[in-house]
N, C-alpha and C positions, 0 to 999 in steps of 0.2 A: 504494500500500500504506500510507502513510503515515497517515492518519485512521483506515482500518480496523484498524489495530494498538492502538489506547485500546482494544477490544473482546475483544481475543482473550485468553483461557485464558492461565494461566501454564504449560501445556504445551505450546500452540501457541508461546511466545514462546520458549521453550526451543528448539524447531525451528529456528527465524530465524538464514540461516547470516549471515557475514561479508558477502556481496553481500546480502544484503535489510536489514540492518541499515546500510550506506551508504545505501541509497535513503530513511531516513527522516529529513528535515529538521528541524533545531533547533527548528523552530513546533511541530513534531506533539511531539517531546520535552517542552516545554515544556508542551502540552497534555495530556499522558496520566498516566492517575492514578498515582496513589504506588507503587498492587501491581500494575501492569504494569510501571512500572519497573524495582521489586523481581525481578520474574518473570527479568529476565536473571539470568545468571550473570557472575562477575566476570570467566570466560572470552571470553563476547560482547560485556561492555562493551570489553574491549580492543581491539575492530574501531570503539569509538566515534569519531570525527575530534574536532578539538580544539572543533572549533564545535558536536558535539553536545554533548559534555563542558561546553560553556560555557553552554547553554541549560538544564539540569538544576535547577530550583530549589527554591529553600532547602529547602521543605518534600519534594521529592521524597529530595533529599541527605539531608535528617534522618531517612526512612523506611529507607535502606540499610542494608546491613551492612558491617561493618569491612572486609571485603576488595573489598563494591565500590566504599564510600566511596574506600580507596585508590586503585583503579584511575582512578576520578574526577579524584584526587587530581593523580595520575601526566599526564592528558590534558589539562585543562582550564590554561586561564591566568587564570583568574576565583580568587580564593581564596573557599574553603568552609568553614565552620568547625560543627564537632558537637557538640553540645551535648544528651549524655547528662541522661537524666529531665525534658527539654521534654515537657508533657503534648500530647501529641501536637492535640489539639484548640485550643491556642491555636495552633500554628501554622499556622489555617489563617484566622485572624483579620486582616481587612485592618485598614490603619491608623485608616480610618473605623470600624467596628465595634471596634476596640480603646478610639478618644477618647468613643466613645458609652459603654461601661462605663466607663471610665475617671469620664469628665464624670455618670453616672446616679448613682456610688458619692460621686463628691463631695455631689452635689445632696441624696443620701438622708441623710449624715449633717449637712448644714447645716440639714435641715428641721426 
């Protein structure tokens, strides 16, 4: 079930009792988009294990809301930190793509 869950509906995900939510591994967490993750409630996050909770990142965490942030919060032993009015598009800028603006914007005003 695990890869086939990046695909499903946020009402399918809604469905996903406590047993199918065990069976999905910190890789497929780590892999699936922001609004599937979103698509839980902070009720099913609670069946999360601490090693899904750990797998969760950055960019998924800064899509939540407050109460699943929290619950996140509550499982996880990795610390998470939110960061209200991040333009949601830089955070999906790797480091490379970041030194590339970074390095273009120098370049442009030394020209």
């Amino acid at each position: 079930m695990g890869i086939i869950i990046g695909g499903f509906q946020p009402a399918q995900v809604k469905q996903l009792t406590a047993n199918h939510i065990a069976e999905i591994t910190p890789d497929v967490i780590q892999r699936m988009p922001k609004e599937t993750l979103k698509s839980f409630s902070d009720v099913q996050m609670t069946s999360f294990s601490t090693n899904q909770a750990n797998a969760v990142t950055d960019a998924q965490y800064q899509y939540l809301d407050a109460a699943q942030r929290h619950v996140i919060n509550k499982k996880a032993t990795v610390e998470f930190k939110y960061t209200p009015g991040v333009s949601s598009h830089l955070q999906h800028l790797t480091l490379t793509s970041l030194l590339t603006v970074v390095m273009c914007a120098v370049f442009s005003q030394t020209s």
